[in-house]
C-alpha positions in Angstrom: -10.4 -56.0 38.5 -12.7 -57.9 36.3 -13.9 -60.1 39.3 -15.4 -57.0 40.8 -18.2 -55.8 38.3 -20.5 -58.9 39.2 -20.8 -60.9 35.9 -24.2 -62.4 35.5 -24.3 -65.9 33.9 -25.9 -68.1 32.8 -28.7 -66.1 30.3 -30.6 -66.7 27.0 -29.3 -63.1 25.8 -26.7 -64.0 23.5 -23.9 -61.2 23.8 -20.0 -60.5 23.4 -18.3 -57.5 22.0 -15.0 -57.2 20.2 -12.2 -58.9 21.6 -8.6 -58.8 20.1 -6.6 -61.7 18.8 -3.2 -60.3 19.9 -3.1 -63.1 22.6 -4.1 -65.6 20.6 -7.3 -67.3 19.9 -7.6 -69.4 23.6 -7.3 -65.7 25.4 -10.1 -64.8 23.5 -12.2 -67.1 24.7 -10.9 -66.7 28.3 -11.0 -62.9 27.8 -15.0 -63.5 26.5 -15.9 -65.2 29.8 -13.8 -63.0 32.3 -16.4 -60.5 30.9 -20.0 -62.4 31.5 -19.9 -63.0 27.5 -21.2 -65.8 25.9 -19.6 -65.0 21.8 -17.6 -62.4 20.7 -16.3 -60.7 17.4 -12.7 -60.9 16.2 -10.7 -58.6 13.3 -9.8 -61.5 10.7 -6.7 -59.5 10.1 -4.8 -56.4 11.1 -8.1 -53.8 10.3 -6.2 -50.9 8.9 -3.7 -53.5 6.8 -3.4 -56.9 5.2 -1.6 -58.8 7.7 -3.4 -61.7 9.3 -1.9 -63.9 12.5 -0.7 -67.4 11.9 -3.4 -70.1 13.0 -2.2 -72.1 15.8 -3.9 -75.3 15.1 -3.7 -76.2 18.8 -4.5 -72.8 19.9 -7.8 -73.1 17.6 -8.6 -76.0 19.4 -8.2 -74.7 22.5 -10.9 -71.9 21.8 -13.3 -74.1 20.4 -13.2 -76.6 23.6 -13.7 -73.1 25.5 -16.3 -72.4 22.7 -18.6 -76.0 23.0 -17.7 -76.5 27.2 -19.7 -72.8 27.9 -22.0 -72.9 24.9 -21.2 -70.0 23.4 -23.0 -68.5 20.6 -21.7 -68.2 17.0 -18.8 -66.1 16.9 -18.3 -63.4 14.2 -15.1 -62.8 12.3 -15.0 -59.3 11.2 -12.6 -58.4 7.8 -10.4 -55.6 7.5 -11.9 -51.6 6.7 -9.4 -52.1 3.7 -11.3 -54.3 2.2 -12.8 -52.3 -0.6 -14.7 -54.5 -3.5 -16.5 -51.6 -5.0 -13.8 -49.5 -5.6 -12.4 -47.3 -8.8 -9.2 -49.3 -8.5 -8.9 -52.3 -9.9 -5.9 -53.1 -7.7 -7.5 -52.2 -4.8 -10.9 -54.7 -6.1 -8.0 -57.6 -6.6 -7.3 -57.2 -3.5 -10.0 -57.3 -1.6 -10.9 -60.5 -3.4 -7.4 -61.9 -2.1 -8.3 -60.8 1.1 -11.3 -62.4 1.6 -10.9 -65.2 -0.2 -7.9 -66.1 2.1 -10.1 -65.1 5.4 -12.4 -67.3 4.7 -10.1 -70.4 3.8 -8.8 -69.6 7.2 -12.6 -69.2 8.5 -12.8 -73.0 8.3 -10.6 -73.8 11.1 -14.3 -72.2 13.5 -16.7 -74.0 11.6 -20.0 -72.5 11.1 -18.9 -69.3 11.9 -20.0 -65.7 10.7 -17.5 -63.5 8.3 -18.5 -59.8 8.4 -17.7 -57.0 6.2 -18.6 -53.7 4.6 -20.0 -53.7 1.2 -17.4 -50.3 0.8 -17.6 -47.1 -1.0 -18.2 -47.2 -5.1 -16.0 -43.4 -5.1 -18.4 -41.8 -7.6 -19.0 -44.8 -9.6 -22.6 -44.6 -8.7 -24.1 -47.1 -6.6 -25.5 -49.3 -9.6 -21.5 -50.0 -10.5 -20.6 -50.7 -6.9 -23.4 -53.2 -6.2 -22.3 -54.9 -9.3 -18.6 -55.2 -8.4 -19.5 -56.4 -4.8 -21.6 -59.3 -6.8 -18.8 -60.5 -8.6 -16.7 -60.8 -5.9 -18.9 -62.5 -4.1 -19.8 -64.8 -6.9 -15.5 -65.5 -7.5 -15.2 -66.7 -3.7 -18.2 -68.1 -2.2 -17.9 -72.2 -2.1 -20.9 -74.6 -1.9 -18.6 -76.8 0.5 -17.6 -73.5 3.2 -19.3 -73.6 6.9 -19.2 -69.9 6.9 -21.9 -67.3 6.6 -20.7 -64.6 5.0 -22.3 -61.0 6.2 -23.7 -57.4 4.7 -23.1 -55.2 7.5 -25.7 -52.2 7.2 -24.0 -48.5 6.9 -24.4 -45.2 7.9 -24.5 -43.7 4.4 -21.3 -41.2 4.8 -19.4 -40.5 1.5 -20.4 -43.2 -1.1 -20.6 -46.0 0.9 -22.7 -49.3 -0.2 -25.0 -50.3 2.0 -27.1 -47.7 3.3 -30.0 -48.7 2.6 -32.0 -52.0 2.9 -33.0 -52.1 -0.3 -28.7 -51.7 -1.6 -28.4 -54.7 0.7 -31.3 -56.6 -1.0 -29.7 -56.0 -4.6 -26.7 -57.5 -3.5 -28.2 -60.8 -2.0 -30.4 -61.0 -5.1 -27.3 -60.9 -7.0 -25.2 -63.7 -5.4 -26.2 -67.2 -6.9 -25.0 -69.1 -3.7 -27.9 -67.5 -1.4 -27.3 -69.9 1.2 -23.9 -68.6 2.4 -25.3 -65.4 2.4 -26.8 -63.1 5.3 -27.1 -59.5 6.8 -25.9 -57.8 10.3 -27.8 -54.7 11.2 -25.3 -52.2 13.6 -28.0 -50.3 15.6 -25.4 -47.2 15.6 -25.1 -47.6 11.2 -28.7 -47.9 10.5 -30.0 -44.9 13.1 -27.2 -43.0 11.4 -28.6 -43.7 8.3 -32.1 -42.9 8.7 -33.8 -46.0 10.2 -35.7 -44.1 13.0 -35.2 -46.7 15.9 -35.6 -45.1 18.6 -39.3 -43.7 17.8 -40.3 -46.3 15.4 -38.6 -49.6 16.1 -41.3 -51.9 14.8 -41.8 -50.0 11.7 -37.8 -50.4 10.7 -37.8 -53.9 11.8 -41.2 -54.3 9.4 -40.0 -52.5 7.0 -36.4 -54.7 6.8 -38.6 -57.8 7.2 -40.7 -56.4 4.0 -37.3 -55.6 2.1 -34.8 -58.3 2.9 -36.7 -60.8 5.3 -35.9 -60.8 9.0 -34.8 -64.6 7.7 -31.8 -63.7 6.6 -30.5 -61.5 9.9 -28.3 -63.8 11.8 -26.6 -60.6 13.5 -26.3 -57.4 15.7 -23.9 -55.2 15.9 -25.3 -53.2 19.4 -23.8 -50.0 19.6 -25.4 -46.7 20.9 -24.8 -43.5 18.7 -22.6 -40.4 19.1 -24.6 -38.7 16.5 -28.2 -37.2 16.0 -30.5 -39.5 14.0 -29.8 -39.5 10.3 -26.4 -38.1 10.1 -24.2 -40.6 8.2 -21.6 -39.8 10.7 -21.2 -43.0 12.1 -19.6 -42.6 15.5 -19.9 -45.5 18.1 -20.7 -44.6 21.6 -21.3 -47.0 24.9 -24.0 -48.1 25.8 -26.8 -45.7 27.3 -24.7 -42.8 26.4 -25.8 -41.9 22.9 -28.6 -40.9 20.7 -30.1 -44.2 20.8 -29.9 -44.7 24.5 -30.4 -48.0 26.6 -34.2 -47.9 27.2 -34.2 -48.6 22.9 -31.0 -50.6 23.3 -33.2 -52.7 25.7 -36.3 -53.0 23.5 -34.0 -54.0 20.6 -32.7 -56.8 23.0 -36.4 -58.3 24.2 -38.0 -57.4 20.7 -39.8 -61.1 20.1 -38.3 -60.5 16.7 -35.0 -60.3 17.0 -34.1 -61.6 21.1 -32.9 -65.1 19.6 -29.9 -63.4 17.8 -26.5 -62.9 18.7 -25.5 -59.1 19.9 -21.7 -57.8 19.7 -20.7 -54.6 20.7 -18.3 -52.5 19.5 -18.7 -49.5 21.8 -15.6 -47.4 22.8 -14.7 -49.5 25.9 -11.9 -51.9 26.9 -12.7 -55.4 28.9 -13.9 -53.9 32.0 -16.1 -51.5 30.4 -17.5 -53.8 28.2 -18.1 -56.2 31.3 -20.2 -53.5 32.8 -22.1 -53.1 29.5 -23.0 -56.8 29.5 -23.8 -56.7 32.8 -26.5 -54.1 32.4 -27.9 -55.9 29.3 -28.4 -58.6 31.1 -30.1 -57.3 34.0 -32.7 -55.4 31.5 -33.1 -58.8 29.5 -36.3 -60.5 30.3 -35.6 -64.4 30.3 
């Protein structure tokens, strides 16, 4: 039983981890706080298709009580791995621009939210076409009136995916003319993956993002440990303390002065109890 792992509350550390919306939005909430979480990430959508669940108005409302009553952090929609805008398709850049562009009407019933996704793969394009595509789709949705930050989530590099780099993600914002709706999430398993040596030079990646992009404009983590060497492009999620990465980073990354204030979701392989036991060891190791 939940009850059993000894959740540790209240904290400043700002954590959650994936939570699914099959109950409905209210269970999320109560599922977040059987688990000692304090936010949590949600799939917009089914992840592997194109159908979303119908919003429950009172339902909504229900969360968001949960939401304001326990002071939760912001929570982070996440869209569907089908959503492509960089591909060689057009059909499959059409839809992604129906996808999102219906995620985040329905992103305004949790205001002042965040709406993640992967910049996707350019298949061969190069990456000079994909950056551009991405660009346009974000310049055909985004709305001076929406509440909701939409996010670059940093990638591993495998195949052709956009986003590897810091300076791929930097085109991209430079490129969108609403700059204000507009913000990155770094997932510790994508960027070590990638190349971003963490683990032996933390301060220099966090520098060198701050140099490139501006630690201004990172509102998120994604805090997974790695099943992969450093610099593999494999990306492979592992739990916490189990990986490549390995908690003793995992908890520098956590009380870095830098980057402590943000929210952190996991997305380890783990259900609700292992996830519980994850946040209760992150908050033991975070220094209040």
């Amino acid at each position: 039983m939940l009850d059993n792992i000894g959740v540790k509350t209240p904290s400043n550390l700002k954590i959650g981890c994936h939570l699914s919306v099959s109950k409905g939005y209210k269970a999320m909430g109560e599922d977040a706080l059987s688990i000692g979480a304090n936010t949590f990430q949600f799939f917009t959508r089914n992840p592997r298709g194109s159908k979303a669940k119908e919003i429950d108005p009172e339902d909504v409302a229900q969360l968001l009580q949960i939401l304001k009553e326990n002071k939760f952090a912001t929570i982070l929609a996440h869209a569907p791995y089908t959503l492509n805008a960089c591909s060689a398709e057009a059909k499959t850049r059409e839809f992604a621009v129906m996808i999102m562009e219906d995620d985040l009407h329905r992103m305004e019933f949790f205001p002042n939210s965040f709406y993640n996704f992967h910049p996707g793969s350019h298949v061969k394009q190069g990456v000079e076409v994909g950056i551009e595509y991405i660009i346009n789709m974000l310049n055909s949705i985004l709305k001076p009136e929406q509440t909701t930050t939409v996010l670059l989530e940093t990638m591993s590099g495998k195949g052709t995916e956009v986003g590897r780099t810091f300076e791929e993600l930097k085109q991209i914002l430079d490129g969108v003319k609403l700059k204000g709706k507009m913000g990155v999430c770094v997932d510790t398993c994508h960027i070590y993956d990638a190349g971003y040596d963490i683990v032996n030079d933390l301060d220099g990646v966090i520098d060198e993002f701050d140099r490139i992009i501006g630690l201004d404009k990172l509102y998120a983590i994604h805090l997974n440990d790695s099943k992969n060497p450093f610099a593999s492009h494999k990306d492979r999620h592992e739990t916490i303390g189990e990986g490549s990465i390995g908690l003793e980073v995992i908890t520098k990354i956590i009380n870095h002065p830098k980057l402590r204030h943000l929210p952190f979701y996991l997305e380890t392989p783990n259900e609700l109890e292992g996830h519980a036991k994850e946040i209760k060891i992150l908050r033991d190791v975070y220094v209040e």
